[in-house]
VEXDO-287078 format. One record per residue (C-alpha): x negated, y negated, z negated; residue number from 1; residue in three letters. Coordinates in nm, 2 decimals. Example, Ala and Ser with C-alpha at 12.3 -4.5 7.8 and 13.67 -1.06 7.14 Angstrom:
2
R     c1     c2     c3 pos code
R  -1.23   0.45  -0.78   1  ala
R  -1.37   0.11  -0.71   2  ser
! end
This chain:
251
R     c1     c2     c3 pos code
R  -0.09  -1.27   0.81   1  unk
R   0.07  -1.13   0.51   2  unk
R   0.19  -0.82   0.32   3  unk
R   0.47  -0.65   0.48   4  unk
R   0.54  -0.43   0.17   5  unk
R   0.58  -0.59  -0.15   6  unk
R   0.38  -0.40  -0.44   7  unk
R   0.32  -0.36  -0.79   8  unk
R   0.00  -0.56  -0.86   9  unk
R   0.01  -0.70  -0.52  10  unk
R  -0.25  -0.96  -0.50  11  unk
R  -0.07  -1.23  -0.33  12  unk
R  -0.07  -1.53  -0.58  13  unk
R  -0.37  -1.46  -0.72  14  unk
R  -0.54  -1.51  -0.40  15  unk
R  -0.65  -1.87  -0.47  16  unk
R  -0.86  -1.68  -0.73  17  unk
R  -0.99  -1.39  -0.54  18  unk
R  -1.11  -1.62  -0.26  19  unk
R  -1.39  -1.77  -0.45  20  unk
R  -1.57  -1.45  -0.50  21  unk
R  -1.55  -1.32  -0.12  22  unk
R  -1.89  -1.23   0.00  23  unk
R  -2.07  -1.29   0.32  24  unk
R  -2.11  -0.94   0.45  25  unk
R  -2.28  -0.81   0.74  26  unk
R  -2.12  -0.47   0.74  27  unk
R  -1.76  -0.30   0.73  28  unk
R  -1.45  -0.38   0.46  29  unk
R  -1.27  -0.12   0.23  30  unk
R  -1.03  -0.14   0.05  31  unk
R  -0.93   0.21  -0.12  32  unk
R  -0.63   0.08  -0.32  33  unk
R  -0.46  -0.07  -0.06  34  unk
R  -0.13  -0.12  -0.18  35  unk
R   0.00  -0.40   0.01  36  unk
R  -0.27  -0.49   0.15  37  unk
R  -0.26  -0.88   0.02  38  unk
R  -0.63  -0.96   0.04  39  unk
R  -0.71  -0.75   0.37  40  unk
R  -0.44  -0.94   0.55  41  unk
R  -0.56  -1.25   0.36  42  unk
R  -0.93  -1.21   0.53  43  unk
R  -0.78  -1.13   0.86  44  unk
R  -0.56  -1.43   0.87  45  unk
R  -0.90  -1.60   0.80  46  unk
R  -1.11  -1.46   1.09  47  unk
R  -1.34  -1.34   0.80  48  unk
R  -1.26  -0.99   0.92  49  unk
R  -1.40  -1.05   1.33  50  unk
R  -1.68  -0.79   1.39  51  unk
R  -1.61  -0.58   1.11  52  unk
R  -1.49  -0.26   1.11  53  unk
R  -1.18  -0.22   0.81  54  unk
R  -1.11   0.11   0.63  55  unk
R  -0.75   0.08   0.44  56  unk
R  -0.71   0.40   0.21  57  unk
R  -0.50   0.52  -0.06  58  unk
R  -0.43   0.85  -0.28  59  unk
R  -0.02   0.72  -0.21  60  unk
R   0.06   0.98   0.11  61  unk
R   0.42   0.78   0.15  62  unk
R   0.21   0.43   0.18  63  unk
R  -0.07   0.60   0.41  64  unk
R   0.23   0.74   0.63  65  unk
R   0.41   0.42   0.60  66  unk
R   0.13   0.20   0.73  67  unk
R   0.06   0.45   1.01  68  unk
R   0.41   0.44   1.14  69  unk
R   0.39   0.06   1.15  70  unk
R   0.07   0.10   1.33  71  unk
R   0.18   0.29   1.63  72  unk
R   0.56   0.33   1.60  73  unk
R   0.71  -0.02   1.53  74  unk
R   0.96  -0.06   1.76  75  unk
R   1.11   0.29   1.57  76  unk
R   1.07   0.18   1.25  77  unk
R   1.24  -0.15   1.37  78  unk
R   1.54   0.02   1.54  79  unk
R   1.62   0.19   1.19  80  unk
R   1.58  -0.13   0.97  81  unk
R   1.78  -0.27   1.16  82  unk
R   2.09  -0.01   1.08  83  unk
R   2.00   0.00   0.71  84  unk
R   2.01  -0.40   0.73  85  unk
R   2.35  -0.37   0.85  86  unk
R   2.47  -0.11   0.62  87  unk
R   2.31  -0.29   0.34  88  unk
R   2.47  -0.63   0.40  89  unk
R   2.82  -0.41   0.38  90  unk
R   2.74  -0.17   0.12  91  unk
R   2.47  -0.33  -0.08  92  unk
R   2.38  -0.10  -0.44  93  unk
R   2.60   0.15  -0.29  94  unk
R   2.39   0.19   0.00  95  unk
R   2.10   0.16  -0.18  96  unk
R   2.16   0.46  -0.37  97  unk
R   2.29   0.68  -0.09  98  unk
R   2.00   0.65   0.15  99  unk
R   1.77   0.67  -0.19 100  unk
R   1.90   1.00  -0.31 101  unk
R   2.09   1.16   0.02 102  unk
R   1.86   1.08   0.30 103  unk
R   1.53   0.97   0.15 104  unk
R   1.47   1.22  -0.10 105  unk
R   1.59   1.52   0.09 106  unk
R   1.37   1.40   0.41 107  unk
R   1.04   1.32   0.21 108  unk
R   1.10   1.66   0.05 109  unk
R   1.12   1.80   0.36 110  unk
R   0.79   1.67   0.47 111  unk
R   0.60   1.76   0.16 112  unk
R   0.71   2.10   0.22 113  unk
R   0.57   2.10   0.50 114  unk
R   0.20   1.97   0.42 115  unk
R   0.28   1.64   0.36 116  unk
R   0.09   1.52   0.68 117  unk
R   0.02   1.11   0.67 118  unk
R   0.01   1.18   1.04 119  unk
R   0.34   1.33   1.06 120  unk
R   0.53   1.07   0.88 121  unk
R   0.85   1.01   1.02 122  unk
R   0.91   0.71   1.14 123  unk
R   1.26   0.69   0.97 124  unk
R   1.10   0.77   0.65 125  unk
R   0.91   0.46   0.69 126  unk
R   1.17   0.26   0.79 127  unk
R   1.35   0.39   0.47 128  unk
R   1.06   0.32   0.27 129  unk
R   1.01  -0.01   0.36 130  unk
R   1.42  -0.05   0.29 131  unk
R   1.36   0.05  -0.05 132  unk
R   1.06  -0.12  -0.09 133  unk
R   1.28  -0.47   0.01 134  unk
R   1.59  -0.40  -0.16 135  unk
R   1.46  -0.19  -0.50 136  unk
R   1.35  -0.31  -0.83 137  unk
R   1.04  -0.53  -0.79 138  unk
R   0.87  -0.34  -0.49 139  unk
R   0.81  -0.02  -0.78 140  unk
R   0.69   0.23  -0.57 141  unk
R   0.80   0.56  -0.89 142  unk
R   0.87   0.92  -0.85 143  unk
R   0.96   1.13  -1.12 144  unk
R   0.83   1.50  -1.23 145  unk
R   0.98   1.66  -0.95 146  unk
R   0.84   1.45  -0.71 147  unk
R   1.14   1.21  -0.60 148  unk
R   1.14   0.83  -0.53 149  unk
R   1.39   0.70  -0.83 150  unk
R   1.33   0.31  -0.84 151  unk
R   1.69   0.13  -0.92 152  unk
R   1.83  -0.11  -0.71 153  unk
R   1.69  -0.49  -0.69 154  unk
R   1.92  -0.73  -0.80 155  unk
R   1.89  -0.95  -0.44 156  unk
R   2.15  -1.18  -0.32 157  unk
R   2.03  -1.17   0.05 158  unk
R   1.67  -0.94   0.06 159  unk
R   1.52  -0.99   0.39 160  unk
R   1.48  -0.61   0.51 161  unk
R   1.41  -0.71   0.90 162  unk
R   1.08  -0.93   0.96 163  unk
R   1.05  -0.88   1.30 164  unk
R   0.75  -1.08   1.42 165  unk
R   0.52  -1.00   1.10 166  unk
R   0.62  -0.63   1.12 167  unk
R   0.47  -0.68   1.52 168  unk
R   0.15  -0.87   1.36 169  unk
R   0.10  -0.59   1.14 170  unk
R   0.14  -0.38   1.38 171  unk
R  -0.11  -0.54   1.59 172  unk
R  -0.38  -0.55   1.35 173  unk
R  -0.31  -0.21   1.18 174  unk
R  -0.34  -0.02   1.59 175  unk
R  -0.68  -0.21   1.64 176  unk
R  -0.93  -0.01   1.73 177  unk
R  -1.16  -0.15   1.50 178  unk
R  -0.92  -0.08   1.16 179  unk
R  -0.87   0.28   0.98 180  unk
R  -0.62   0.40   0.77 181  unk
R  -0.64   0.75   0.57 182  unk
R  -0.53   0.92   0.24 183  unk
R  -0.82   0.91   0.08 184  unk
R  -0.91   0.90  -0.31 185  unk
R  -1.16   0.60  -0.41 186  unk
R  -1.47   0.77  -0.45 187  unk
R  -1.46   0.88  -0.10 188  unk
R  -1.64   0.51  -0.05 189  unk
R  -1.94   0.71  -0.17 190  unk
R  -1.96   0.90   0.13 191  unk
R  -1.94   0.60   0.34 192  unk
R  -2.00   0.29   0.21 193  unk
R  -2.36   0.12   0.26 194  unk
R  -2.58  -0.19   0.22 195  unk
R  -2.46  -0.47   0.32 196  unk
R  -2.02  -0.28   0.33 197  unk
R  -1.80  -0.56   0.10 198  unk
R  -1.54  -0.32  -0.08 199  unk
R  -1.26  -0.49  -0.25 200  unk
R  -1.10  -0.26  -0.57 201  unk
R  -0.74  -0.30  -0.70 202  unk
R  -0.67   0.04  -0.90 203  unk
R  -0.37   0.05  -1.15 204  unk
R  -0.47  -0.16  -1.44 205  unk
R  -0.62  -0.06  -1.76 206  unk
R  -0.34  -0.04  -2.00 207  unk
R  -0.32  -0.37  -2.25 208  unk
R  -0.07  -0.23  -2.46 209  unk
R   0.20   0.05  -2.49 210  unk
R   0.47  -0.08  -2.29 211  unk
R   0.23  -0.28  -2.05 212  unk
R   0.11   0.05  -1.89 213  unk
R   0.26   0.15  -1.58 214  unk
R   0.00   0.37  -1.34 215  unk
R   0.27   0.60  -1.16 216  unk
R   0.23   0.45  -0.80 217  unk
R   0.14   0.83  -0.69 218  unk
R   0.33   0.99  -0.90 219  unk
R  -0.02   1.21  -1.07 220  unk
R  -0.07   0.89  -1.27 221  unk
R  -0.45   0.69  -1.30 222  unk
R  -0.61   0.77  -1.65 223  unk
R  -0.83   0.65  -1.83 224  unk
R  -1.12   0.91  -1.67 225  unk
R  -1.01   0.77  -1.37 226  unk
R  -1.10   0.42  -1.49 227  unk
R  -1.45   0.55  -1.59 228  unk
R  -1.51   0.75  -1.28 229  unk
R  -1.38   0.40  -1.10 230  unk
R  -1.67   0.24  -1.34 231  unk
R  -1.95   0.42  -1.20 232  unk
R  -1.87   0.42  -0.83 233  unk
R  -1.91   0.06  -0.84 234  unk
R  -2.18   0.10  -1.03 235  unk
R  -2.37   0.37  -0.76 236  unk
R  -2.22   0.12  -0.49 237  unk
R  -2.40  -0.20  -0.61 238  unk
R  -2.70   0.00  -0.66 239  unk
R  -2.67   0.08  -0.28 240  unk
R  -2.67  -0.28  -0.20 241  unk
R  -2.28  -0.30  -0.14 242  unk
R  -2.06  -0.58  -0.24 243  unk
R  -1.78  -0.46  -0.48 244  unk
R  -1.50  -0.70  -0.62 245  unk
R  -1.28  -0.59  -0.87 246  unk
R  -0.94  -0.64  -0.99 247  unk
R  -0.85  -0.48  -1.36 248  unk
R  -0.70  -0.57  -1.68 249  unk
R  -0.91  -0.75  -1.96 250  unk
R  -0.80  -0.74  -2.34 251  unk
! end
């Protein structure tokens, strides 16, 4: 199993590292930052998921929506990869830009007007999302003030857009009964976590400097009272007997 979305902070190659400090857990997984979802698909690929309830959440609507889609509507989301694949291998940057800013925009625009429901995603929103998620500059998920998707193009020779049998995979795993997705903020995990839950935390990083400071992956940003709010749910969450892991920046 692996991501299907690549990500900003994505996990992926530090999983070597993140694998030592797994814990034997008794209870259910969250993981409230999902992003792409690299060490959730890394424990499932391991078995270390069997008899445990998962709850994936994120404050990002478009991801929420996205993975939802995949979920229950792959064969959709396929069918339209497959037409932005081929329109991508003809019209490459060109493309890029024209489904970013004449069909992307306008159609998430659309669906924010109209509540912004993760449930009513579209599943050619998610197909387009995933398109730009493949073919943009290093998998930046960025909207600006008024709210629309504005990462450049990738600079990719061939980008694989179409990955038919792990989209299916994912698919599998995210429409199991015993896995939840939702659009959720991270303290929700107060309501619902308990002794003997392992929650795994990946927020946007502490800043180290002032040009290492990217936190726009929702496009209301991740300040620094978020990082201290962050602080003490983990800290009311170990109290409670819960295993927490964290990922964060370190001067």
């Amino acid at each position: 199993m692996a991501p299907f979305l690549k990500w900003v902070g994505g996990k992926r190659q530090l999983l070597p590292v993140l694998r030592r400090f797994y814990p034997d857990f008794s209870g259910r997984y969250f993981e409230p930052f999902v992003g792409s979802g690299a060490v959730f698909f890394d424990l499932l690929g391991r078995g270390a998921l069997h008899g445990h309830q998962a709850m994936l959440s994120d404050a990002n609507a478009d991801l929420i929506g996205c993975y939802r889609r995949v979920g229950d509507s792959v064969d959709e989301v396929i069918a339209e990869l497959d037409r932005l694949a081929a329109a991508h291998a003809a019209g490459g940057r060109d493309h890029y830009l024209g489904v970013r800013d004449t069909r992307f925009n306008p159609l998430r625009a659309a669906w924010r007007a109209g509540g912004a429901d993760v449930a009513r995603y579209p599943s050619e929103l998610a197909a387009m999302l995933i398109y730009l998620n493949r073919t943009g500059y290093n998998g930046l998920f960025r909207v600006n003030a008024s709210g629309e998707y504005n990462v450049p193009p990738g600079r990719y020779d061939k980008p694989k857009i179409v990955d038919r049998a792990l989209l299916a995979a994912v698919s599998a795993a995210l429409s199991a009964l015993d896995v939840r997705v939702q659009q959720a903020p991270f303290d929700r995990l107060l309501d619902e976590a308990r002794a003997g839950d392992f929650a795994y935390f990946d927020p946007p990083y502490a800043p180290v400097s002032r040009t290492a400071n990217f936190r726009g992956y929702t496009g209301r940003g991740f300040s620094d009272d978020d990082q201290r709010r962050l602080q003490q749910v983990l800290i009311e969450l170990s109290r409670r007997d819960v295993h927490v892991l964290l990922s964060n920046s370190t001067a």
